[in-house]
VOPAGU-2260 file (C-alpha; in pm, 1 decimal, decimal comma):
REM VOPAGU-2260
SITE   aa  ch    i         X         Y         Z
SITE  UNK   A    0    1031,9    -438,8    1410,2
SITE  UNK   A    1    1003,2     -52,9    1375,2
SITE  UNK   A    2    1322,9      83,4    1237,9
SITE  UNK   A    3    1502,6     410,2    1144,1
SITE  UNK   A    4    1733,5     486,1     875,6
SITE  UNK   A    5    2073,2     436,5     906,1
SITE  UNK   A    6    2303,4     563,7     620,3
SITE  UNK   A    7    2598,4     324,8     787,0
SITE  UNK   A    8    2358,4      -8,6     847,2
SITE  UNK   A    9    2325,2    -261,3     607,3
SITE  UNK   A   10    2077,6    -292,5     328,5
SITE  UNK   A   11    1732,2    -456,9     450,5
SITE  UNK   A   12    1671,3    -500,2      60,0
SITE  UNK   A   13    1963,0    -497,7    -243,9
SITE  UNK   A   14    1966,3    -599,5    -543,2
SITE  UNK   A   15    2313,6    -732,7    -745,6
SITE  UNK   A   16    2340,3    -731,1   -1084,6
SITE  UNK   A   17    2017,1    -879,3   -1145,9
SITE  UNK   A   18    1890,6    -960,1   -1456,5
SITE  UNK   A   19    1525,9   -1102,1   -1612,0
SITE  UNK   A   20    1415,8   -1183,9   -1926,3
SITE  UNK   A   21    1047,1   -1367,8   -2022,1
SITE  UNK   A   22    1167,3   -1519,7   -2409,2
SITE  UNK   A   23    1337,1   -1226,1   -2604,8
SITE  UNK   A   24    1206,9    -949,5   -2369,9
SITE  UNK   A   25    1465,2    -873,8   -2125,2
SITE  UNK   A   26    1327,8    -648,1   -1813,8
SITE  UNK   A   27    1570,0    -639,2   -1618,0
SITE  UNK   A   28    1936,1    -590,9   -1739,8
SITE  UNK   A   29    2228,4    -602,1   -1456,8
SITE  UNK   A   30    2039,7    -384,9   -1210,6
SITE  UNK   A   31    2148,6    -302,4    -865,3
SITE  UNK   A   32    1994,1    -116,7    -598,5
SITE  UNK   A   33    1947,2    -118,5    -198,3
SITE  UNK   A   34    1739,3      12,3      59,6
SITE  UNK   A   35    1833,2      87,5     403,3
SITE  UNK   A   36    1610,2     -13,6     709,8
SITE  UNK   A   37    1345,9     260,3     748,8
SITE  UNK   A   38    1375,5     412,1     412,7
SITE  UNK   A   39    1123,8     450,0     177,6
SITE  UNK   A   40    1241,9     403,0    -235,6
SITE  UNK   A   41    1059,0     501,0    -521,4
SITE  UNK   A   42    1061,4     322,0    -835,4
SITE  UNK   A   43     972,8     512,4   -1107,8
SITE  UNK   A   44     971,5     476,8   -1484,8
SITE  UNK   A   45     747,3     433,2   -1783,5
SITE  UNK   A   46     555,5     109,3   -1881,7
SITE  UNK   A   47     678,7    -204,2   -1893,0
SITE  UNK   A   48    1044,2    -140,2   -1745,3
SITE  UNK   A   49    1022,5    -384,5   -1514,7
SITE  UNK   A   50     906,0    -195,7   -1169,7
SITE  UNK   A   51     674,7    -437,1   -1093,6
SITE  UNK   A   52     914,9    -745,2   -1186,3
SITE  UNK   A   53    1179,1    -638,9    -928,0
SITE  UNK   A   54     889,9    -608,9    -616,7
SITE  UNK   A   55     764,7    -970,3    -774,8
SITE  UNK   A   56    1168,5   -1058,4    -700,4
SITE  UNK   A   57    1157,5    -927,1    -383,6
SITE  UNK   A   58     858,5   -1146,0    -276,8
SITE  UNK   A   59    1004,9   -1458,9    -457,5
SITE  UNK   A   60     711,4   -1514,8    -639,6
SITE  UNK   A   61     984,9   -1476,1    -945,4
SITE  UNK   A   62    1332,7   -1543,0    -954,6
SITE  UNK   A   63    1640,0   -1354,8   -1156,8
SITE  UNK   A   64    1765,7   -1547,2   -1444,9
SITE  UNK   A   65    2116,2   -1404,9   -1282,2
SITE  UNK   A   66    2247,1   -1199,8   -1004,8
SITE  UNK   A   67    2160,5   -1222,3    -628,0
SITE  UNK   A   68    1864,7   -1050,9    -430,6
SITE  UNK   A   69    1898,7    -986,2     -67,2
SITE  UNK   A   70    1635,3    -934,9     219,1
SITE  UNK   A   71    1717,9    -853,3     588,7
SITE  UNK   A   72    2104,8    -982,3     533,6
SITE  UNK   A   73    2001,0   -1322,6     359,5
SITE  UNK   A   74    2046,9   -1423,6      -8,1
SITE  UNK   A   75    1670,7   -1536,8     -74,8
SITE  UNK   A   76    1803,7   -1562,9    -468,7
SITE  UNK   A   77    1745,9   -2001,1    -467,6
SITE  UNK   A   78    1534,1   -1986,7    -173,2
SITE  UNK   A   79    1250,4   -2289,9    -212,6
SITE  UNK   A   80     883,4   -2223,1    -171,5
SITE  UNK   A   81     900,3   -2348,7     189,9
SITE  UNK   A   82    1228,4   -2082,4     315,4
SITE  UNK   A   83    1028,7   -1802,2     137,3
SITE  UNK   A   84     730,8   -1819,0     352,1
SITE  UNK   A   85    1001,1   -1661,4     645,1
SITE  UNK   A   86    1063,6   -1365,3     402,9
SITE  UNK   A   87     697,3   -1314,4     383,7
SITE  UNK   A   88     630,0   -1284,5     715,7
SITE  UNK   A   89     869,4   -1026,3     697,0
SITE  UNK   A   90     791,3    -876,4     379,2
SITE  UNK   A   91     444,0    -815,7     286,3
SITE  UNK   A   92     286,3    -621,1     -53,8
SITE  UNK   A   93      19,3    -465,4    -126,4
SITE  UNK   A   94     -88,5    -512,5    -463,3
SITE  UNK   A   95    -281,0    -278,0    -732,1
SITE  UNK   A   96    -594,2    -477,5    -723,9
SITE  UNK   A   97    -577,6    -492,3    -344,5
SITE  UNK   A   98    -601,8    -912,0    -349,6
SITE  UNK   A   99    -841,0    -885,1    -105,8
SITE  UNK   A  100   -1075,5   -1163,5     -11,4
SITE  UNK   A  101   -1387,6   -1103,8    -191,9
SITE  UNK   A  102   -1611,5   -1313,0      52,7
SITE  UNK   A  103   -1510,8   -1148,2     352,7
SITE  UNK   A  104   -1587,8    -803,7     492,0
SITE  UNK   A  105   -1364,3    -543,4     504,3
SITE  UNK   A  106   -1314,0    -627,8     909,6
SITE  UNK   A  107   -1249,5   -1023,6     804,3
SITE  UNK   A  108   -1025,2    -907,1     559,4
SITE  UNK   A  109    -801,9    -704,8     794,8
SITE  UNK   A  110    -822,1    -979,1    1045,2
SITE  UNK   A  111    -737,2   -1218,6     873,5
SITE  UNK   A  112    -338,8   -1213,1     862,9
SITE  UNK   A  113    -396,0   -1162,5    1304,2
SITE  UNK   A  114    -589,4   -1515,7    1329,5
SITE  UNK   A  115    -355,5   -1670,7    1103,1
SITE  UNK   A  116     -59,8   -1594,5    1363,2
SITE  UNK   A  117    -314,3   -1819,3    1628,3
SITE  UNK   A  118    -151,6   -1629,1    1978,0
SITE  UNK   A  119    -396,2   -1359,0    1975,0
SITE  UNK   A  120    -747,0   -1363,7    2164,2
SITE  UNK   A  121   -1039,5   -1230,4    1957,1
SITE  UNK   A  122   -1106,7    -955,7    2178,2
SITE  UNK   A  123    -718,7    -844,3    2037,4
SITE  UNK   A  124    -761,8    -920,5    1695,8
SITE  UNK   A  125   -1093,0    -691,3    1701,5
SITE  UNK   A  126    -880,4    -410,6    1897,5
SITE  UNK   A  127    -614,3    -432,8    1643,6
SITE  UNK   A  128    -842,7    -403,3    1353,5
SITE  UNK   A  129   -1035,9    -119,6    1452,0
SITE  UNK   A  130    -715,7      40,0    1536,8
SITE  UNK   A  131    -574,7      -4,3    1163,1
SITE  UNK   A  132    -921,9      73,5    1010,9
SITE  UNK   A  133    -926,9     406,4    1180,5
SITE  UNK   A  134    -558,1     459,3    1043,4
SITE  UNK   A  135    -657,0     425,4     715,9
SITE  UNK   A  136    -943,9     590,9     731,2
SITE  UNK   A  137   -1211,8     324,5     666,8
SITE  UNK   A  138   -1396,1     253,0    1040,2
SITE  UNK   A  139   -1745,6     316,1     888,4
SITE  UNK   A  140   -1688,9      73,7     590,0
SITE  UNK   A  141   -1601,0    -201,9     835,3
SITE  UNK   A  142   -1894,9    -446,0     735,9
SITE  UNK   A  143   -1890,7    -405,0     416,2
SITE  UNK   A  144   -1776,0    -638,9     111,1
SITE  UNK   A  145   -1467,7    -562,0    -148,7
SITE  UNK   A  146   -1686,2    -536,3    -441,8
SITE  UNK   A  147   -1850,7    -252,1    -200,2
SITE  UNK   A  148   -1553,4     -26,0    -238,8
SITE  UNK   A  149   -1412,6     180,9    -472,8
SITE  UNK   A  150   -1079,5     110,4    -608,8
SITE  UNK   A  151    -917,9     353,7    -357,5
SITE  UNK   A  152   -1078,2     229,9     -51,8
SITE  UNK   A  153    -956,3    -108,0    -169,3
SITE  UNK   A  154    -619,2     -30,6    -147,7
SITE  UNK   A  155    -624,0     138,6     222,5
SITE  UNK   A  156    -837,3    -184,1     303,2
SITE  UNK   A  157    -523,2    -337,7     158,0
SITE  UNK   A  158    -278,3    -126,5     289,2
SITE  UNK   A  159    -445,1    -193,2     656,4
SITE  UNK   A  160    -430,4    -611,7     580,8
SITE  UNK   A  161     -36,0    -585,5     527,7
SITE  UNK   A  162       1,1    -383,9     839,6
SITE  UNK   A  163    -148,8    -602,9    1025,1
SITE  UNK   A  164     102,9    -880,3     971,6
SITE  UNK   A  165     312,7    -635,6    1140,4
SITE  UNK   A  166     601,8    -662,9     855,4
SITE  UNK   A  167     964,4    -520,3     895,8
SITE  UNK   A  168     903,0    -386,4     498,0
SITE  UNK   A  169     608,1    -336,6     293,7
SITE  UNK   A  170     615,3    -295,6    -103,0
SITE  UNK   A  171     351,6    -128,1    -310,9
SITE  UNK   A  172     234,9    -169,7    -622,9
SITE  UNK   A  173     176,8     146,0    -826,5
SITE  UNK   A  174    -126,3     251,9    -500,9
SITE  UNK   A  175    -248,0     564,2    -736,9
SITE  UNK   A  176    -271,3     425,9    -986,1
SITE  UNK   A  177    -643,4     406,6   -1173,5
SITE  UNK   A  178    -821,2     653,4    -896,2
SITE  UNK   A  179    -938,4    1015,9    -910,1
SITE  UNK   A  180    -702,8    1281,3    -803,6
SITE  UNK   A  181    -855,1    1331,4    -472,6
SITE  UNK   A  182    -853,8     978,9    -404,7
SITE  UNK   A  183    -468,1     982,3    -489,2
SITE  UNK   A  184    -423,3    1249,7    -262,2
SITE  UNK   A  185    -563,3    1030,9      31,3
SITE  UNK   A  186    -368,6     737,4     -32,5
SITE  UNK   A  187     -17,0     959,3     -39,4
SITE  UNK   A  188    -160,8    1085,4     289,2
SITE  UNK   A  189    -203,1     782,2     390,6
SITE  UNK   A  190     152,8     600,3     309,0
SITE  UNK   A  191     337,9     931,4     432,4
SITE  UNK   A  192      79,0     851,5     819,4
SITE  UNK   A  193     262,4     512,1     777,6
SITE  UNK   A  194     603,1     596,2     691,1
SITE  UNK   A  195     626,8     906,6     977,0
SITE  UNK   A  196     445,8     604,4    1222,7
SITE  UNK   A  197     550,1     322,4    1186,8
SITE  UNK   A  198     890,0     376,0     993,1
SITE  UNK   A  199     891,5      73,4     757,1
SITE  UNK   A  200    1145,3     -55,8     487,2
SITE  UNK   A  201     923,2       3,0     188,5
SITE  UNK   A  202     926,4      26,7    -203,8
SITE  UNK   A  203     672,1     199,9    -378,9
SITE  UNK   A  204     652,6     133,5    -771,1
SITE  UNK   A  205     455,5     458,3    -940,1
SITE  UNK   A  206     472,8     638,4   -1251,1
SITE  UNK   A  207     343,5     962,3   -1041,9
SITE  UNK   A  208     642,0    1214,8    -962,8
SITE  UNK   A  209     418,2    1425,9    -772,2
SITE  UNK   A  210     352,2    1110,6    -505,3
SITE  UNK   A  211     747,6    1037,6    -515,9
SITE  UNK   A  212     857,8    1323,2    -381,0
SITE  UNK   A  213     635,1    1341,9    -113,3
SITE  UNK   A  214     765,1     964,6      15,5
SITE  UNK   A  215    1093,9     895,4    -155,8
SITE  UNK   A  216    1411,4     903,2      46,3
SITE  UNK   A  217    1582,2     765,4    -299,6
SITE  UNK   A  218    1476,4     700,4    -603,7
SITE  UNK   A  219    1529,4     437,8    -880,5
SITE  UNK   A  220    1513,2     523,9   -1249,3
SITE  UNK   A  221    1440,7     241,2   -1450,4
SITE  UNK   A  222    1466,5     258,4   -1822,7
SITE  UNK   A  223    1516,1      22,0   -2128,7
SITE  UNK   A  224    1557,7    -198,5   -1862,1
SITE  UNK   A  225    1835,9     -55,5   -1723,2
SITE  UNK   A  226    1881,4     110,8   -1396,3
SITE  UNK   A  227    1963,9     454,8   -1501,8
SITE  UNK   A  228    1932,6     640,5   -1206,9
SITE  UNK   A  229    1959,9     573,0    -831,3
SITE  UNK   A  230    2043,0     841,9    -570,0
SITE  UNK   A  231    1843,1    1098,4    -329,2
SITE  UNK   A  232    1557,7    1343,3    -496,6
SITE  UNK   A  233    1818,5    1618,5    -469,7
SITE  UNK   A  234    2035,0    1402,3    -707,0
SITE  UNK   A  235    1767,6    1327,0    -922,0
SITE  UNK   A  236    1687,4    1687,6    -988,0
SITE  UNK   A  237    2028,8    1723,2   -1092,1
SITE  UNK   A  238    2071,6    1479,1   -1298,4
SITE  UNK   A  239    2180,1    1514,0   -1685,0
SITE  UNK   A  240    2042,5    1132,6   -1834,0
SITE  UNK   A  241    1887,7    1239,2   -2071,5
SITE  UNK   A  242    1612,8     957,1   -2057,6
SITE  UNK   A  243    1557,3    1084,4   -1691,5
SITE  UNK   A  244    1497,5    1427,5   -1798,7
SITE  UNK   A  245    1275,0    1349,3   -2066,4
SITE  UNK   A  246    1062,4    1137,9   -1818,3
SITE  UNK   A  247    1049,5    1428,3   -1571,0
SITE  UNK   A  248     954,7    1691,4   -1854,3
SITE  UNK   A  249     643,3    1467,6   -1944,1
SITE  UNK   A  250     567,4    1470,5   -1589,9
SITE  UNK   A  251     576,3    1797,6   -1559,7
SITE  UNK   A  252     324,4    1880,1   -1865,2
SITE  UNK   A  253     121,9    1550,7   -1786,3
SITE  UNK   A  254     152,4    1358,0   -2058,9
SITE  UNK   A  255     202,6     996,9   -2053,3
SITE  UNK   A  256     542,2     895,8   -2091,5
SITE  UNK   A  257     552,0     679,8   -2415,8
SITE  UNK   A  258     259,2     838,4   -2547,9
SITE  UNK   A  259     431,7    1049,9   -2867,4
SITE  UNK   A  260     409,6    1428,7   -2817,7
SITE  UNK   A  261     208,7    1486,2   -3163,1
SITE  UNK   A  262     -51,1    1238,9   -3068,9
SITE  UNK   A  263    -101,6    1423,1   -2688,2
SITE  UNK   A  264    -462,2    1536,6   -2607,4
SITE  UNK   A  265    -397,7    1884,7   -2601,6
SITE  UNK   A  266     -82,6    1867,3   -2816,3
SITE  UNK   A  267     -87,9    2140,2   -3154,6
């Protein structure tokens, strides 16, 4: 289901006052947050603030220790094993390793979510896939194996796989994260071809401004666990938290955020 964004419809994805904790280290403290059908929100923040944790909670594969998470209209929050398997038809992720198959080519790979479905003839499946791997950019790495690819190429291989389950939202996992800058350039190419195409639901965890401005519609700030900051880019850039600022100014020089300014390559 191809959607636009509606500012009046309601969420596809919210979160309510969710909280998580693993022992002593809470990562999530009372956070709420929603995204509209066919927008595209960026979760930024530094380390360890729980980005990752809330697309985890999305995809049930962890559940809040309190508050209530919603996908297309239904509370998934207590949803068993068996009732999540409907969400993930819907919602699909693409993680930062890629979690592709490592026996089967690139082509398999893509395939594989189109045989699964069992209503398509192979003459379709092989349509579809060379359709996707053209999209992303990949046709002539088609036979290949994952351990072939770089860690870029991975993630469009990825990136094609969850499109062709044909979700309603997709999620990413921090997709620049560990590749060259030209590589990174590609694969915000690549997500803005999607978004502009196929007008998805998605959430896209990064620590890269740069790549959240080019795809964010809105923006969460996440912070000592905390959801600091949620709003449009505009918003953002007019912001006072002073976390948030601090955040953007390492951005801005490139240094890591956490890393302490005196210890900085570069740094006098």
């Amino acid at each position: 289901m191809n959607t636009r964004i509606y500012a009046d419809a309601a969420p596809y994805i919210a979160f309510e006052n969710v909280s998580k904790a693993f022992g002593d280290m809470c990562v999530l403290d009372n956070v709420s947050f929603h995204v509209l059908p066919g927008e595209t929100l960026c979760i930024i923040g530094r380390s360890g603030v729980g980005k990752s944790v809330a697309l985890q909670q999305i995809m049930g594969f962890l559940k809040p220790d309190s508050g209530k998470i919603l996908v297309d209209g239904e509370d998934i929050t207590n949803f068993t094993e068996e009732q999540l398997q409907s969400v993930r038809r819907k919602v699909t992720m693409v993680f930062q390793n890629g979690a592709l198959f490592d026996s089967m080519s690139v082509a398999e790979n893509v395939a594989f979510p189109l045989r699964e479905r069992g209503d398509l003839l192979e003459d379709q499946i092989e349509q579809v896939v060379r359709g996707l791997l053209a999209m992303v950019g990949v046709t002539e790495m088609s036979a290949l194996l994952p351990a072939d690819l770089s860690t870029g190429m991975r993630r469009s291989v990825a990136i094609a796989r969850a499109l062709a389950a044909q979700p309603e939202a997709i999620l990413y996992d921090e997709p620049t994260t560990m590749v060259d800058p030209v590589m990174a350039h590609l694969l915000a190419n690549l997500l803005q071809k999607v978004k502009r195409q196929l007008k998805l639901t998605s959430v896209v965890v990064t620590h890269d401004m740069r790549f959240a401005e080019t795809l964010a519609d809105r923006v969460l700030f996440l912070h000592e666990s905390k959801a600091r900051f949620f709003g449009t880019l505009e918003q953002m850039r007019q912001s006072t938290d002073p976390a948030l600022q601090h955040f953007l100014e390492m951005d801005q020089v490139g240094i890591p955020v956490g890393v302490p300014a005196a210890s900085s390559p570069g740094k006098l």
